[in-house]
N, C-alpha and C positions, 0 to 999 in steps of 0.2 A: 261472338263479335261484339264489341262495345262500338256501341252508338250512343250514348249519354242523351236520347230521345231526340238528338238531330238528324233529318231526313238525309238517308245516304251515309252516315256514321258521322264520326267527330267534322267538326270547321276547320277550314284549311287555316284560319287564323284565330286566336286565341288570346285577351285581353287578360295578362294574368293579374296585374297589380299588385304583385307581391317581385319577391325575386324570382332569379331562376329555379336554384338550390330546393327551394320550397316544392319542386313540382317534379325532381331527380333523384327522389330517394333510393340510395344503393340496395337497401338490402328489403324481403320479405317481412319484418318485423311491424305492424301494424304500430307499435309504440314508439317506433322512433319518428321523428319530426319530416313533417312533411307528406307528399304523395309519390307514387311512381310512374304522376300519368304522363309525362314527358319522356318516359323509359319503355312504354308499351309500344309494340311494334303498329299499333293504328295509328301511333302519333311521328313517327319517322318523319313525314312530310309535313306536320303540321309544323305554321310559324307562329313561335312563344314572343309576344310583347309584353316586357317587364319592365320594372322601374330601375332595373341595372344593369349592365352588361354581364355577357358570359363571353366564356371561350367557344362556344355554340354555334356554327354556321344557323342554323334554325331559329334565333333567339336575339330580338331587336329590344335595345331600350328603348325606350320613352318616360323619359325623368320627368316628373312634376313640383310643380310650386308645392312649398308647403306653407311659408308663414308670409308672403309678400301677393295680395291678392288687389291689387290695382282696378279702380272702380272710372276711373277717366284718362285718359292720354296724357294729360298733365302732371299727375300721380308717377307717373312713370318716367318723364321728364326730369320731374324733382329729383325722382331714385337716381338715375342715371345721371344727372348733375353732381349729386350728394357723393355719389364713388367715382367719377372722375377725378373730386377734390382731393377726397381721403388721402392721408397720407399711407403710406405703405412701407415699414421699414425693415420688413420682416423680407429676408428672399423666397422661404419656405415655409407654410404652417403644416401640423399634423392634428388630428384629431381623434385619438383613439386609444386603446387600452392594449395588451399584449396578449400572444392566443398560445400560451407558452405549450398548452395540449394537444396544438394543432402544429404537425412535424413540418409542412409546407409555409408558414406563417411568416413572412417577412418582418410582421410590424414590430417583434422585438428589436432588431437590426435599425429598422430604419428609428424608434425610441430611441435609442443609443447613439446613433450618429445625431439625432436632432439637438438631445441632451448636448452633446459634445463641443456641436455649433459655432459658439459663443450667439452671439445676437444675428445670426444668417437663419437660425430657423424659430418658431414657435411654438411650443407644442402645449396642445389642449389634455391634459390627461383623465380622460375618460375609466378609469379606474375606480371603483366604488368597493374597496375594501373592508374590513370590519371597521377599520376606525379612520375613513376616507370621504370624501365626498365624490360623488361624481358629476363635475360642474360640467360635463358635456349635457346633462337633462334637462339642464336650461337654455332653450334654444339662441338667449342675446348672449351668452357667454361665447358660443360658438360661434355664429357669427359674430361678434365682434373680433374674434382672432382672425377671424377668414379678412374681413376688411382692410385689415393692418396687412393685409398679406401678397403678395405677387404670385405663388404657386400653392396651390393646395396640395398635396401628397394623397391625402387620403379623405375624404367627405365621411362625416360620420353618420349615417339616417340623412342624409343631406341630399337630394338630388343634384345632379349637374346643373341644372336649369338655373335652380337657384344660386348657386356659385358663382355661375354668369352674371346673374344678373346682379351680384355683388363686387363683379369686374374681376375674377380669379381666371388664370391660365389654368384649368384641372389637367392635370396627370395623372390617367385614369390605371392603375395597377392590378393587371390582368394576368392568370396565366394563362399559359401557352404559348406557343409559336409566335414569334414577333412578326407581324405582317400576314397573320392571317385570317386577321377581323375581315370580312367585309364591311363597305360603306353602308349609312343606312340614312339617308334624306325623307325627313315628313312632308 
């Protein structure tokens, strides 16, 4: 039986701070990335809080700030002032590079139609090639394209939280089943 030293075996709730993925590893293979303790039958009923969503009935985000850390009421007024003003001419931004290895992978598709756009979408290109930059590393690159922008497609390391609070409608791009997320209110 796995109890990881808590009385009565594992917590029925579970703080991951990482993603899900991290915690679902498919196969046996000790060297591949990640764990399989969200795959063990003691963890069936346990609920995973992460910082992204899954397709996982079991599995709640909870997005956090990363670069906007507000110290009085005021602070936060400011921000909230500052992106009401913003202009915004973008209908869509993207932010991310293409998983051409990965056969389920949308973002080449959605690159291409952004590319295609004319000035309806903006895309951040997150690519760090042999002779490339990849200006998604710098976190005011990215946000500044999210600012300019009405819809986010895709956050890159970005939590939701913060997108909000840069006034973005996110469009959270999940598989599975349409409509079979549950709600989740903190």
């Amino acid at each position: 039986e796995l109890n990881c030293g808590f009385p009565g075996g594992l917590p029925s709730k579970l703080l991951g701070g990482r993603v899900s993925w991290d915690f679902r590893r498919q196969t046996e293979e000790q060297s591949e990335w990640g764990s399989k303790l969200m795959s063990l039958p003691e963890s069936k009923n346990m609920t995973l809080l992460t910082i992204e969503a899954s397709s996982y009935d079991n599995d709640f985000a909870i997005p956090y700030p990363k670069y906007f850390h507000p110290a009085k009421d005021s602070q936060v007024f400011d921000w909230q002032r500052r992106m009401r003003a913003s202009k915004r001419p973008y209908l869509f931004s993207f932010a991310g590079a293409p998983r051409p290895h990965l056969d389920d992978s949308i973002r080449g598709e959605i690159i291409a139609q952004c590319r295609s756009s004319g000035k309806l979408c903006k895309l951040l290109s997150c690519y760090a090639g042999p002779s490339s930059t990849n200006f998604c590393e710098e976190p005011l690159n990215v946000m500044k394209v999210f600012e300019r922008s009405v819809f986010c497609l895709q956050p890159t390391r970005i939590s939701g939280l913060k997108l909000i609070w840069i006034g973005l409608r996110v469009l959270e791009l999940v598989s599975g089943k349409f409509g079979t997320r549950k709600p989740f209110v903190l």
